[in-house]
N, C-alpha and C positions, 0 to 999 in steps of 0.2 A: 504494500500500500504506500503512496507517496503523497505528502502533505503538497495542496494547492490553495493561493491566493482564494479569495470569495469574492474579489472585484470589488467588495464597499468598504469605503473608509469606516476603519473601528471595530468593524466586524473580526477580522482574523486576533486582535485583541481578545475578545470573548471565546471565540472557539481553538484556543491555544496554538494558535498559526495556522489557520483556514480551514477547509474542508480537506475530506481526505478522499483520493481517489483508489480503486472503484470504489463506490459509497452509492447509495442513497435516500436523499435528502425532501423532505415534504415542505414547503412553504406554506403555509394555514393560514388565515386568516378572514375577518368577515371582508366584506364588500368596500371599496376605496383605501384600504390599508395599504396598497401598493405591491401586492405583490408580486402584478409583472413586472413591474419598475425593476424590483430586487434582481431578479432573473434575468431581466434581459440586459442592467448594469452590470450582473456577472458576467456574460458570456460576450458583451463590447469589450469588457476589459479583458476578460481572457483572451481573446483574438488581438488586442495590443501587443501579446504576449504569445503571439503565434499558434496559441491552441486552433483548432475545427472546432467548430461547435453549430452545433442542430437546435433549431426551435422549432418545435413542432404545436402546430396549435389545433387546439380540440374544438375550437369556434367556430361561427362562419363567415365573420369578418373576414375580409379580403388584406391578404398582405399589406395594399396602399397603404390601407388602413391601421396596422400596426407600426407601418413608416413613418405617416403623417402625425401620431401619438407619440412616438419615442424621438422621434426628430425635434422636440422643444428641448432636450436635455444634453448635456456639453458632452455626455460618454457615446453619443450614437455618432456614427461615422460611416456614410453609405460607403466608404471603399472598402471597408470590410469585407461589405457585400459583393462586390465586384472582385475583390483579391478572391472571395473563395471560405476566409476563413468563418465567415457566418452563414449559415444556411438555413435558411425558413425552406418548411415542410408544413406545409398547408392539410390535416386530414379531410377528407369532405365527407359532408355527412350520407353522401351516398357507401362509400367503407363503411365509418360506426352502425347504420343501418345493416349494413348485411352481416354484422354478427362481430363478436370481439376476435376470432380464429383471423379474422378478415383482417381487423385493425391490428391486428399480433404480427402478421405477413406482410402487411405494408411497411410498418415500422422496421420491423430485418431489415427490410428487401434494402430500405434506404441508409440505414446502419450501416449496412456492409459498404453498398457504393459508398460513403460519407467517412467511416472510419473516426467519427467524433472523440474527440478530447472530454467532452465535456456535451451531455443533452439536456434540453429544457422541453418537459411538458408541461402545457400549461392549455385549460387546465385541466389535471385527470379526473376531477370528480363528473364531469358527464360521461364517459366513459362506463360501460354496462351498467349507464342507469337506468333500464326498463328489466335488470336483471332482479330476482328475488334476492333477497338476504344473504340464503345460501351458494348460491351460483355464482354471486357479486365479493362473496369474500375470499372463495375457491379462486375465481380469476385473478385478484389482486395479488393471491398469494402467490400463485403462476407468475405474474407480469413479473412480480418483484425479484423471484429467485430467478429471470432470466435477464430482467437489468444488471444481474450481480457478474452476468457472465459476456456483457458489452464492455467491460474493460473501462468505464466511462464515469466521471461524475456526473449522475442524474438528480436535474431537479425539477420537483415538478409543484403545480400551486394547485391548491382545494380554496375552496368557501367553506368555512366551518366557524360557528360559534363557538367556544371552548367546551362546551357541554358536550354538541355536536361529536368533536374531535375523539373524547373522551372515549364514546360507544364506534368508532370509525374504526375499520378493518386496515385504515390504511397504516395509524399511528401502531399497530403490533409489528406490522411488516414492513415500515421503513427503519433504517439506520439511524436518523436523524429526522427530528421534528423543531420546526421552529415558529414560536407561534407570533405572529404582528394583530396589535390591536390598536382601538382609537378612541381610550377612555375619555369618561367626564373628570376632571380635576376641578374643584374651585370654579364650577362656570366656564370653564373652558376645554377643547378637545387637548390631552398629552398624548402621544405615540409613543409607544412602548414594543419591542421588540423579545420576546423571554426563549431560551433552549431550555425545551422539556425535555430534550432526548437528543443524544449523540452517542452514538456507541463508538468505543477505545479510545476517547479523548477526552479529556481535563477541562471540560468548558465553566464559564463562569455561570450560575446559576444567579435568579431572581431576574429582575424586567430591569432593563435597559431604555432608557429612551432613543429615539432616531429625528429626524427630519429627512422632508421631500424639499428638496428646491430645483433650480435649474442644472444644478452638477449632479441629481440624484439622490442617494438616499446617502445619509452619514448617520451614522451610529456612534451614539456616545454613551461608551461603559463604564462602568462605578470603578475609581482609581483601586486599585489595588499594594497592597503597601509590602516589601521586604522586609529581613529580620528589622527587630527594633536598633538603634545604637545606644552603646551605652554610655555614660559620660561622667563616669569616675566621681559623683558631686560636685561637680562645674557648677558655676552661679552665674547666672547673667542677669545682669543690670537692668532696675526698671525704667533707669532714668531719674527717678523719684529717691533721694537720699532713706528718706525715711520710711520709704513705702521698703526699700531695700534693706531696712532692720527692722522693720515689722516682720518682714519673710525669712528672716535669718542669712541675711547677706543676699538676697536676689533670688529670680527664679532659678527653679533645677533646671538647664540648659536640656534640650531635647523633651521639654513638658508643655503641658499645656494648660491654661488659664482662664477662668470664665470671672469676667468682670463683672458683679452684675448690680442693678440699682436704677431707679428711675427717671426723669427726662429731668435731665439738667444738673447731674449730680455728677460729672464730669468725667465718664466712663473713657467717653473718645480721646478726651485730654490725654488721661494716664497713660490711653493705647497709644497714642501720637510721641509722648516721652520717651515711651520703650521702643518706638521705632528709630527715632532720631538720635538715641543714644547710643545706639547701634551703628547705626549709620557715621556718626562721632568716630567708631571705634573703626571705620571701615568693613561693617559689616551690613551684607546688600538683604535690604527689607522690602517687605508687600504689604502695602494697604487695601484691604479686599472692604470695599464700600458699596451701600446699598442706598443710603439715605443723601450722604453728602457727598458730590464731586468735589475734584482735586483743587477747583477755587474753594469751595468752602473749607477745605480741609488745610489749604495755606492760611484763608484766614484765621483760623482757629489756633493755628500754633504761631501767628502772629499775637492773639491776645495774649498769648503767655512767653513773650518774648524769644521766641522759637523760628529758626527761617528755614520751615521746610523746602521751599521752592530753591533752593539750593540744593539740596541733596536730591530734589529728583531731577534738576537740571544736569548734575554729575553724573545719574544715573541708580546709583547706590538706594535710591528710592522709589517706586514705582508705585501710583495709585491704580489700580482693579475696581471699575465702578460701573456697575450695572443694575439696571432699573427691578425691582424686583416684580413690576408687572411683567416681565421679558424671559424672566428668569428660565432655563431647562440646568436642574440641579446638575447632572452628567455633566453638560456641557460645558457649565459656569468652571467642575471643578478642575474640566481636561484642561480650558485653558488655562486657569490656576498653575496647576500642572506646569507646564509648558515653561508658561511663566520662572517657574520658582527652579528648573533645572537648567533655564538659558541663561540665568545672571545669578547661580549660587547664590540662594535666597539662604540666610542665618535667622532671619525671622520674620514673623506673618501676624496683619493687624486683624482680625475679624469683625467689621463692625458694621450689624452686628446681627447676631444671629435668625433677629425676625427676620431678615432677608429671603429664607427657605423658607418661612412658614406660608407665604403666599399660596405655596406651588405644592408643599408636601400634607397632606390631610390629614394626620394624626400627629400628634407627641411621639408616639414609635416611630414612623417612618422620619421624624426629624431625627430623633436621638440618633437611628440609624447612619444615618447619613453627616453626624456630626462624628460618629466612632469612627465612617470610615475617614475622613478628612482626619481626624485626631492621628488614626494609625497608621498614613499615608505621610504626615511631618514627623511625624516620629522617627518611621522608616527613616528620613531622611537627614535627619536631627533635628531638626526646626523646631525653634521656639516660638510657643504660638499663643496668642493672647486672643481667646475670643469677647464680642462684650453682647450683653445682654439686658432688654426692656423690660425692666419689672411694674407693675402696675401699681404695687404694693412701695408706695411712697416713704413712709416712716413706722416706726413700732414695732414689728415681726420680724424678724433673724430666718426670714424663709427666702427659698429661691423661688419666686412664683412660676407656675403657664405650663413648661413643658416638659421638665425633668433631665435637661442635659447637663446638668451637675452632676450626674453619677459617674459618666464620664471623662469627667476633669480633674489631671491632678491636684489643683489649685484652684478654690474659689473664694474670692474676695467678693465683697459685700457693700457698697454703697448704701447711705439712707440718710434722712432727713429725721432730726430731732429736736422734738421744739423746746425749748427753754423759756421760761420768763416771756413766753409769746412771741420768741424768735426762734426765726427756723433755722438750724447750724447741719453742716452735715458732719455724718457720722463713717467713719471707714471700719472694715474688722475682718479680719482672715479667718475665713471659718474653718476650712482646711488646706492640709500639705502631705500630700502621700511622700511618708519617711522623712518627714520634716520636723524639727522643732518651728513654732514661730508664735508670734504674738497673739496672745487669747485677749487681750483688752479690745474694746469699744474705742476708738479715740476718734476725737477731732479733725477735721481738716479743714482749710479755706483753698479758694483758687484765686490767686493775685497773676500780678502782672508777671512775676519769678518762676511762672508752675503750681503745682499743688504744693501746697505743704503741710502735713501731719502734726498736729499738735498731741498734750497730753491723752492719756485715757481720762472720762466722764468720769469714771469711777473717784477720780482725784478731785473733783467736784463738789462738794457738800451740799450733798439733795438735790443732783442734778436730775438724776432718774426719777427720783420722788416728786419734783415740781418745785420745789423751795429753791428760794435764791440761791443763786450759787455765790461761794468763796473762791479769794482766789488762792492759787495753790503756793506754798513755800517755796522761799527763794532755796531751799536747798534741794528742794525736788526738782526744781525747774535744770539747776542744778546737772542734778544726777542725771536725768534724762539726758541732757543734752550731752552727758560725756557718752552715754550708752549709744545715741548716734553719731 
């Protein structure tokens, strides 16, 4: 058996370097999924690539007719036709009518003259469909063990619901089943692409999104991440002095961070610190943005006397900003991807997480999809700070919404506490997987310098209680500040 390209971008990703020849291959899917597109993208491309390839079509659409439809798309190229290397094979339905022995004999007859690389039927499900149950599952089981002996990767397309597919004679006796659908998400149609079956290969399981445009069909699979690295107790810098001995000298380098607290408690800042700090240090970062482009993210570290627009003008900094009505989670993360291995990214801004939530319908399928992004920087070492909207403004020491703080090595806590009928905010690191680090409640402000951590509440008298506060000893003030 010899491993062969599948013609779509992204694709040979998921089925662990393409299809395998002789193989085959069922295309499934309901109606407008695209599955001739898929098929006939393979076999342009394979013919790029020198293969013969045979399409044979069970319709009665006339050839023009498949020209003048796949002729909008950048992978069809009538010289194909002309060199030889593609070959339409029209059945008509006076063959299907006179019986499947019939349609069995034509299909040889042209096999042989044709010597195919590569066949496409599309599509088989009319084929002995005026057959009963029993006769129609007998023939398929014939058809298939005689495809196995064309030497040829066979693919062919059905209409089938999943249900449908489930009770289908076809899905026992092909090799390979791949099913394309065109769910409802959020009000909107998602493409999704899943391998229920491939025999002798490694393929990646669960749904895949794809798109159709004018180059065809692209497939975008969920990253996949290598072993973890490990980093000896490395600490990297948040930027933030005392945020940095609140954590016990920095984060764990190769971990990951969920910031989280409500609008305006300066999530983005702290992330924008550890990026530029980095950057300081010659270390090349991603600001992955969902809310705010890269002007509002210079302004922003303008108010805190910060000049990003230098570090992404060097380069060393790159903002990632996309709408999150737009968003296809795959795709956002390949380019990520891309991104963070073209310009050895040391670290990644998240901000912030509701970004995914437009597109992905449950708490799970986010969490998901934040593990795999978490064990994807890992893989790579990347420090990563994600941030997160909590709705829950002051009072409760909760992560509200969606539960991706199980997640995270590190979560930090923003919130707003009121005093004497002023709202102060509040910082506190709730966890450090294998960390020591500060269990107090403390203070912050954001001035024009950055953030800066003040004491814990606790040093307060009857701060938490509601009573005036005192102010704290000149020896505490003190001690604190030899501690950072």
């Amino acid at each position: 058996m010899k491993a062969v390209t599948s013609g779509i971008p992204g694709m040979d990703e998921i089925l662990d370097g393409g299809f395998t020849r002789p193989s085959t291959v069922l295309i499934a899917g309901t109606a407008g999924t695209g599955k001739t597109t898929f098929v006939m993208q393979s076999i342009f491309n394979a013919a790029r690539n020198d293969e013969v390839c045979m399409y044979v079509t069970t319709l009665s659409e006339p050839v023009a007719m498949v020209n003048n439809f796949m002729s909008q798309f950048s992978f069809y190229n009538i010289a194909l036709l002309a060199k030889g290397n593609i070959k339409y094979v029209p059945i008509s339905l006076e063959t299907l009518n006179a019986g499947i022995d019939a349609f069995i004999s034509d299909l040889e007859y042209e096999i042989e003259n044709i010597k195919p690389d590569r066949i496409v039927i599309d599509p088989i499900t009319v084929i002995g469909i005026n057959l009963d149950e029993g006769h129609r599952r007998r023939f398929f089981y014939d058809l298939f063990i005689r495809m196995k002996k064309w030497n040829a990767l066979v693919l062919v397309t059905g209409e089938f619901t999943e249900d449908d597919l489930v009770k289908s004679e076809l899905s026992y006796v092909a090799d390979g089943i791949m099913y394309l659908s065109n769910d409802i998400s959020r009000d909107r149609r998602v493409r999704h692409i899943e391998i229920l079956k491939m025999r002798g290969q490694n393929s990646q399981t669960g749904k895949h999104t794809y798109s159709i445009s004018k180059d065809g069909i692209t497939v975008y699979h969920r990253i996949t991440p290598t072993a973890h690295q490990q980093y000896a107790n490395l600490r990297v810098s948040t930027g933030t002095p005392s945020l940095d001995d609140m954590t016990g000298g920095g984060l764990p380098a190769g971990t990951n961070t969920l910031i989280s607290g409500g609008g305006g408690t300066g999530k983005t800042l702290i992330g924008l610190q550890f990026i530029m700090e980095g950057a300081k240090k010659g270390e090349p970062g991603i600001i992955v943005a969902f809310e705010e482009n890269e002007e509002h993210l210079k302004a922003n570290a303008r108010s805190i006397g910060q000049n990003l627009e230098t570090f992404i003008e060097s380069g060393v900094v790159k903002v990632f900003y996309t709408s999150p009505a737009n968003i296809d989670v795959n795709a956002h993360a390949l380019k990520l991807k891309v991104m963070i291995e073209e310009m050895g990214a040391k670290r990644v801004l998240i901000d912030g997480i509701y970004g995914f939530q437009s597109v992905l319908d449950t708490p799970l399928e986010l969490r998901e999809h934040i593990r795999l992004l978490s064990d994807y920087f890992k893989s790579m070492g990347i420090t990563v700070v994600f941030t997160n909207e909590q709705t829950e403004l002051s009072g409760r020491l909760t992560i509200a919404g969606n539960g991706t703080s199980y997640v995270m090595d590190t979560v930090i806590m923003l919130r707003y506490v009121e005093i004497m009928s002023e709202m102060r905010k509040a910082i506190s690191v709730l966890k450090m997987r294998g960390s020591d680090h500060d269990k107090e409640i403390r203070e912050f402000e954001i001035g024009k310098d950055g953030i800066n951590i003040k004491l814990p509440f606790s040093n307060y008298a009857g701060v938490m209680s509601g009573s005036p506060t005192t102010t704290p000893s000149e020896a505490f003030v003190e001690a604190f500040k030899k501690k950072r």
